[in-house]
VOGU-3710 file (C-alpha; in Angstrom, 3 decimals, decimal comma):
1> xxxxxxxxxx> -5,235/17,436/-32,296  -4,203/15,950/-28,961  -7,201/16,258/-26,277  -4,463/14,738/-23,158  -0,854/15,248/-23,094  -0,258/11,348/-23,080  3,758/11,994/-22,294  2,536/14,854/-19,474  0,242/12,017/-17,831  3,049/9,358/-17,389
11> xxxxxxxxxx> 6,072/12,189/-16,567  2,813/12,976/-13,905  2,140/9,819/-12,757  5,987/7,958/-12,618  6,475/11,661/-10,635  3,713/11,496/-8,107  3,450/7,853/-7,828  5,185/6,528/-3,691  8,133/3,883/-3,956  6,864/0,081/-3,741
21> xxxxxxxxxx> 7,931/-1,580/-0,227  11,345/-1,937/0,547  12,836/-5,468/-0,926  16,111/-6,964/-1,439  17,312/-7,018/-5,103  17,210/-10,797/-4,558  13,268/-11,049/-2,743  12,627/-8,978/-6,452  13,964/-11,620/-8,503  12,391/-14,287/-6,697
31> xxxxxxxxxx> 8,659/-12,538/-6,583  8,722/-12,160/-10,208  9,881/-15,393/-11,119  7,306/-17,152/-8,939  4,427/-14,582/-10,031  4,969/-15,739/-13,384  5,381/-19,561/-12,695  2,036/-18,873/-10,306  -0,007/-17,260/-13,427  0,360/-20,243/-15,454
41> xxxxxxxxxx> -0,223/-22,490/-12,955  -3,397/-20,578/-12,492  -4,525/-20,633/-15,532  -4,691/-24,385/-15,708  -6,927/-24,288/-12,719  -9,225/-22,093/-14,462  -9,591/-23,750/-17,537  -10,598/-26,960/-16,079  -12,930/-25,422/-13,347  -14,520/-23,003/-15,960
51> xxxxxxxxxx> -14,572/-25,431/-18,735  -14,008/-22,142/-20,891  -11,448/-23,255/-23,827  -9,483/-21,162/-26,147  -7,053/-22,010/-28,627  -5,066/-18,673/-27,766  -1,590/-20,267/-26,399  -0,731/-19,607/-22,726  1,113/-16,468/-22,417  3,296/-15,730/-19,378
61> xxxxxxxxxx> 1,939/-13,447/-17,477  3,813/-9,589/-17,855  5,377/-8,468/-14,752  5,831/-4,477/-13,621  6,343/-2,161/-11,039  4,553/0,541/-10,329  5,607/3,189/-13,137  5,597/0,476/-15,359  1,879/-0,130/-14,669  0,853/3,711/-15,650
71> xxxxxxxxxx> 3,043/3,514/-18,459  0,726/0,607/-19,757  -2,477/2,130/-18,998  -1,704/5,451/-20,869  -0,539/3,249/-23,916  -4,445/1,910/-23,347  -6,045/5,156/-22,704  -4,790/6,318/-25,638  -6,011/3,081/-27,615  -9,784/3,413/-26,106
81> xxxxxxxxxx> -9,795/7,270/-26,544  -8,527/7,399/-30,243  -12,097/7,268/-32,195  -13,057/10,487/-29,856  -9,642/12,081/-30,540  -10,883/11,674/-34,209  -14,025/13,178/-33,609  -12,466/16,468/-32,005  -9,862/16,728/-34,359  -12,533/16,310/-37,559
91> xxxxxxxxxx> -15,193/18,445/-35,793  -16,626/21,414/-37,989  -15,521/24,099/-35,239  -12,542/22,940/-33,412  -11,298/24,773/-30,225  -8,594/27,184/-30,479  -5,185/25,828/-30,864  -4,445/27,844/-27,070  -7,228/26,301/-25,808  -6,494/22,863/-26,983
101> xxxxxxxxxx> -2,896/23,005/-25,856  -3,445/24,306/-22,331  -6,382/21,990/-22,087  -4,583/18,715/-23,015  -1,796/19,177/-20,889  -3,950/20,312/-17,695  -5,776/17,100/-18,460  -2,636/15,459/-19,201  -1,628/16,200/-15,467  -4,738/15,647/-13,852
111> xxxxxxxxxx> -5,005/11,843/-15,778  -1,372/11,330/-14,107  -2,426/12,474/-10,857  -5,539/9,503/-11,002  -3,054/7,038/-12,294  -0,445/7,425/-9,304  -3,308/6,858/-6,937  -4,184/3,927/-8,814  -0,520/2,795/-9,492  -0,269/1,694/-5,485
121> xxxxxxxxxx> -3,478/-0,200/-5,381  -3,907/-2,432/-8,424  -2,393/-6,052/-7,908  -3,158/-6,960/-11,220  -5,406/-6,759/-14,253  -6,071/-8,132/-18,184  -5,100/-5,576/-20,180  -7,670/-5,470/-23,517  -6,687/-2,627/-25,546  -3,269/-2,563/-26,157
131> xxxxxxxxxx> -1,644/-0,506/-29,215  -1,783/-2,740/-32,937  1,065/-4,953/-33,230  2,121/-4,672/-36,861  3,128/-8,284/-37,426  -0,549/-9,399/-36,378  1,435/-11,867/-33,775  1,271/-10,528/-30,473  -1,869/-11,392/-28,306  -4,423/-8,780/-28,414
141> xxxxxxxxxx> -4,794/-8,951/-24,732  -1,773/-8,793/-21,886  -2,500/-10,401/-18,330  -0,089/-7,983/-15,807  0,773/-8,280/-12,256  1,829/-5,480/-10,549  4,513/-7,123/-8,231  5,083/-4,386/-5,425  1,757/-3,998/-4,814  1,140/-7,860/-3,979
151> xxxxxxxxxx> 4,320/-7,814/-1,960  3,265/-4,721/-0,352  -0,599/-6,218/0,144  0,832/-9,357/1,299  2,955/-7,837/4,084  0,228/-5,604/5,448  -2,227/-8,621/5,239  0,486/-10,787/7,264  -0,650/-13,966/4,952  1,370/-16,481/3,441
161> xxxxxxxxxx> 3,019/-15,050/0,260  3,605/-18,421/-2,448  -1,289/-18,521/-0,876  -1,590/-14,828/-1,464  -0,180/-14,565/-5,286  -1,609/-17,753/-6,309  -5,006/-16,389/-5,134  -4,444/-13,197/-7,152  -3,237/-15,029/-10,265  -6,853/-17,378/-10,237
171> xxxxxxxxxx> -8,623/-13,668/-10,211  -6,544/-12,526/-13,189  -5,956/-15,197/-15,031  -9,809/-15,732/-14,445  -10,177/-12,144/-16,831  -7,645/-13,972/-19,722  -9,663/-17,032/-19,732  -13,127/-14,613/-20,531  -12,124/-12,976/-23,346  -9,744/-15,490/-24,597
181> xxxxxxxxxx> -12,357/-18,119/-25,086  -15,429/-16,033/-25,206  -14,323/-14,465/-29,009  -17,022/-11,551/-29,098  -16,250/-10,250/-25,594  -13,587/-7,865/-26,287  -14,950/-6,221/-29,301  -18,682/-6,277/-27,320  -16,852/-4,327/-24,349  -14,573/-2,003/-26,894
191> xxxxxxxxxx> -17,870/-0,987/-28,856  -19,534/-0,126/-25,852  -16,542/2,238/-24,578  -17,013/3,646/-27,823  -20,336/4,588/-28,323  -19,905/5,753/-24,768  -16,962/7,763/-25,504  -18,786/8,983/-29,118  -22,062/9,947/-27,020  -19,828/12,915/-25,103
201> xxxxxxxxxx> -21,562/16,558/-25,294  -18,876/18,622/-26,194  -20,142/22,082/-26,661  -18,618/24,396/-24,286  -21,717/25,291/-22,021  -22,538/21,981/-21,023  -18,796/21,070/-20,358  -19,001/24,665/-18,125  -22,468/22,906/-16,482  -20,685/19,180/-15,949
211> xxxxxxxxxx> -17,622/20,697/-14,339  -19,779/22,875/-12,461  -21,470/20,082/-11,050  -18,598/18,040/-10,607  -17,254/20,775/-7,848  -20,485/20,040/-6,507  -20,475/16,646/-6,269  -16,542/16,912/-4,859  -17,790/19,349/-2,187  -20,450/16,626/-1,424
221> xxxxxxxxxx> -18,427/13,953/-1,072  -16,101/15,376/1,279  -18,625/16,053/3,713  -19,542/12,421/3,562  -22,107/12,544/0,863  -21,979/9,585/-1,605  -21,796/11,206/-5,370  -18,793/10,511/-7,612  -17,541/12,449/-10,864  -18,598/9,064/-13,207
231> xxxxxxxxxx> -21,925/9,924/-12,420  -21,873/13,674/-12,795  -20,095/14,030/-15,951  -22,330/11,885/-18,291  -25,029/12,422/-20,870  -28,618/10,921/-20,542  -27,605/8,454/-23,456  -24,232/7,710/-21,645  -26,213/6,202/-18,764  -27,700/4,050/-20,862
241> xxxxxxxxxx> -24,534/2,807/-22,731  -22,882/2,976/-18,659  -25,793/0,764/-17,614  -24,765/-2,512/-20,082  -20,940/-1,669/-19,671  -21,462/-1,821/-15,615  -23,677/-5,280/-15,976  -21,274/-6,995/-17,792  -17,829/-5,700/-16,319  -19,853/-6,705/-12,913
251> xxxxxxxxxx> -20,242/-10,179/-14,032  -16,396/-10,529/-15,201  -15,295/-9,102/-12,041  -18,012/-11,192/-10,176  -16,585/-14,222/-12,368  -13,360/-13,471/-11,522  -14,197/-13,752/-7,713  -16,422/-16,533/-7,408  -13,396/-18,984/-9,312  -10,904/-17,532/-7,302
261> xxxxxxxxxx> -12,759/-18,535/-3,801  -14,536/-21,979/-5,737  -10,667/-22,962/-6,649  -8,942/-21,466/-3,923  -9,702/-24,216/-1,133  -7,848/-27,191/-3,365  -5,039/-24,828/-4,385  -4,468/-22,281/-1,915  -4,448/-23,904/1,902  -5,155/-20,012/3,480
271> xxxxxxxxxx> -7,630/-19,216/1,340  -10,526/-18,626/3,787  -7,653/-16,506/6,346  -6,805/-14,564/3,207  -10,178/-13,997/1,810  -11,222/-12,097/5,350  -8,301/-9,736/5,687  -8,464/-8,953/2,603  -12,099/-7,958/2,795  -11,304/-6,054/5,662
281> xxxxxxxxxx> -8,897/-4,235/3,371  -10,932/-3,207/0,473  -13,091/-1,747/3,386  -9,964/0,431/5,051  -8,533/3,297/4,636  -7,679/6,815/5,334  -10,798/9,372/5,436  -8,922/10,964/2,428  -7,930/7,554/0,788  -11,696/6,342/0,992
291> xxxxxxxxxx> -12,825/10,157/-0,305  -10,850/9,713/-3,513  -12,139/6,062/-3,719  -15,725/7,750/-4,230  -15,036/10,058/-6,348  -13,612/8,132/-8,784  -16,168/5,175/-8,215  -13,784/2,646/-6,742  -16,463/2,040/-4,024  -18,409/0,954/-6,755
301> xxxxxxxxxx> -15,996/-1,321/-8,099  -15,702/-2,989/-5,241  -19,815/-3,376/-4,990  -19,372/-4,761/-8,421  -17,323/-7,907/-7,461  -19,504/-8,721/-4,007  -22,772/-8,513/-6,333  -21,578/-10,443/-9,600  -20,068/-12,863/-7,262  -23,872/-13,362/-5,591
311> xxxxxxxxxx> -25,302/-13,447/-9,167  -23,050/-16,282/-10,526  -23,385/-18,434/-7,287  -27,050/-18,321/-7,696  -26,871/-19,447/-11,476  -23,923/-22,114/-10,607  -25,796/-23,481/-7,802  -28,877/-23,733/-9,951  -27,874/-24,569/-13,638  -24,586/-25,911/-12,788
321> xxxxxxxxxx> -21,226/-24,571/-14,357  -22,448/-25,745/-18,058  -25,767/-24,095/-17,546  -23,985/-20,842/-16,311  -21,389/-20,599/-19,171  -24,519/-20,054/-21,752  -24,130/-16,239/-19,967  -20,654/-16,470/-22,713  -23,004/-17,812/-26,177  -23,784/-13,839/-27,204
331> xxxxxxxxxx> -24,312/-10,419/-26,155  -27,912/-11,197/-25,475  -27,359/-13,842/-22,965  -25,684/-11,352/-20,764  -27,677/-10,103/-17,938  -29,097/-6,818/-17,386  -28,426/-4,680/-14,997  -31,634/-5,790/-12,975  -31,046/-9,728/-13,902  -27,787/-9,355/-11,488
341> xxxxxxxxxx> -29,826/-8,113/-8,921  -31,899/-11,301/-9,773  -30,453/-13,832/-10,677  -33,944/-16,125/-11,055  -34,429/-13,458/-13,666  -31,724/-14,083/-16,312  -32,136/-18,068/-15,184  -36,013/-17,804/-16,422  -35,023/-15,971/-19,586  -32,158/-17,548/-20,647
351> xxxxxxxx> -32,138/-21,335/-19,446  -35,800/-21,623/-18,949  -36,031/-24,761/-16,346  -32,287/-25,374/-15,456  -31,210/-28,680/-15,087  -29,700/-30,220/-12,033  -26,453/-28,802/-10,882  -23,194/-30,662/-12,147
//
């Protein structure tokens, strides 16, 4: 049984998604080809700063467009949703087949509808759950740029182009270097989404009572209130399971920022010009472009990367890089939700007395 019309979503999204900026077919070529020179050049600078290893070969990084990049995420939705797929489909009492087939495909439009947003926003991201590769050769994980979204950002930003994608490439390439060389990450963050997805109440009356109270909390947030739908449609026990999968995407994303400004000032000669208009960005918007942004917790994406930033400052500038990276030695080294709040916290737990910073 199919709970989303996968093929609906993208024929959505590729539908509702707006054109990239206007380029030449030449200023195409040339982005892409210095995107993906820039990503490997990147991840050198990571690896040494990080002193995170791997012995996964440097890949170059994959470069799309906008389509292209909600093409991709259906093809991981539909990896990360597969064991509840399974569930519904082996359940004792199945919806009708009506009800199933009008459901996935309304869902199937509505997932399309999230992804166009989404499709002109994303510069980039490290793709974890791609589908199996049958030959067991391909990397699990695929680093991808979105390339009309950093020209577009870069325009709007009025920043120096060769600063600007270099600075997104450290952030990204940042992500490959964590769960490259930390080798329990991925399957720590893909048991999480599953439990998460597994602990889902599916019995009709509370799915009436969640999407009753996800009108609510829609209603709310367009008069300025400050619910979103992540919130309102989980269980108790999905809090809980939310609560671990927050902490630790919070400290990749944090990560992910802190090496991108630490590098940034050897690499990138704008960093410091680029790093304040593009605050200024995340903070911008329409009233109907920050509304959505709510509602789908995007605001609290963005609080993610300004407080796991703060957390792994506090650790660097105490333990020093080596003393930080013990964060990577197991899933119980990874701070709580309350230890990124305080950093001291996870320092007195973990480390004990840190030594003097490197």
């Amino acid at each position: 049984m199919q709970v989303i019309d996968w093929d609906l979503a993208v024929t959505t999204g590729t539908r509702l998604v707006r054109p990239g900026p206007q380029v030449s077919r030449e200023e195409a070529r040339q982005a892409v080809a210095e995107l993906r020179t820039l990503s490997r050049e990147a991840e050198g600078h990571v690896r040494e700063f990080t002193r995170i290893h791997t012995e996964t070969a440097p890949q170059v990084a994959t470069i799309v467009d906008r389509p292209g990049w909600i093409k991709a995420n259906v093809e991981g939705f539909r990896v990360v949703l597969e064991p509840l797929t399974q569930r519904v489909s082996s359940s004792a009492n199945p919806p009708p087949a009506i009800v199933s087939a009008v459901g996935s495909r309304i869902t199937g439009v509505e997932v399309g509808a999230v992804l166009a947003f989404l499709a002109t926003r994303v510069l980039g991201q490290y793709e974890l759950f791609l589908p199996p590769d049958p030959t067991g050769r391909e990397p699990a994980g695929r680093l991808t740029l979105v390339a009309p979204n950093i020209v577009n950002a870069e325009r709007e930003l009025n920043v120096n182009p060769h600063d600007f994608r270099l600075w997104v490439c450290l952030h990204e390439e940042t992500h490959r270097v964590q769960f490259t060389g930390v080798s329990w990450l991925r399957e720590y963050v893909r048991s999480q989404m599953t439990e998460f997805l597994l602990a889902s109440d599916l019995d009709l009356p509370t799915l009436v009572d969640r999407l009753r109270g996800a009108a609510d909390t829609v209603a709310d947030v367009v008069r300025g209130g400050e619910g979103n739908l992540i919130d309102v449609i989980q269980s108790p026990h999905q809090k809980e399971i939310l609560d671990r999968l927050t902490a630790v995407m919070t400290l990749v994303e944090g990560h992910g920022d802190f090496v991108m400004d630490a590098v940034g000032p050897s690499v990138v000669p704008s960093v410091a010009q680029i790093r304040a208009k593009f605050a200024q960005r995340r903070e911008g918007g329409s009233k109907l472009d920050r509304t959505i942004r709510r509602l789908l917790g995007i605001d609290l994406k963005m609080k993610q990367y300004a407080e796991g930033a703060a957390f792994v400052r506090k650790v660097v500038g105490q333990a020093g890089m080596d003393g930080f990276n013990r964060v990577w030695t197991s899933p119980n080294t990874l701070p709580t939700p309350a230890e990124i709040s305080d950093p001291d916290a996870w320092v007195r737990r973990v480390i004990g007395t840190p030594a003097l910073p490197n």
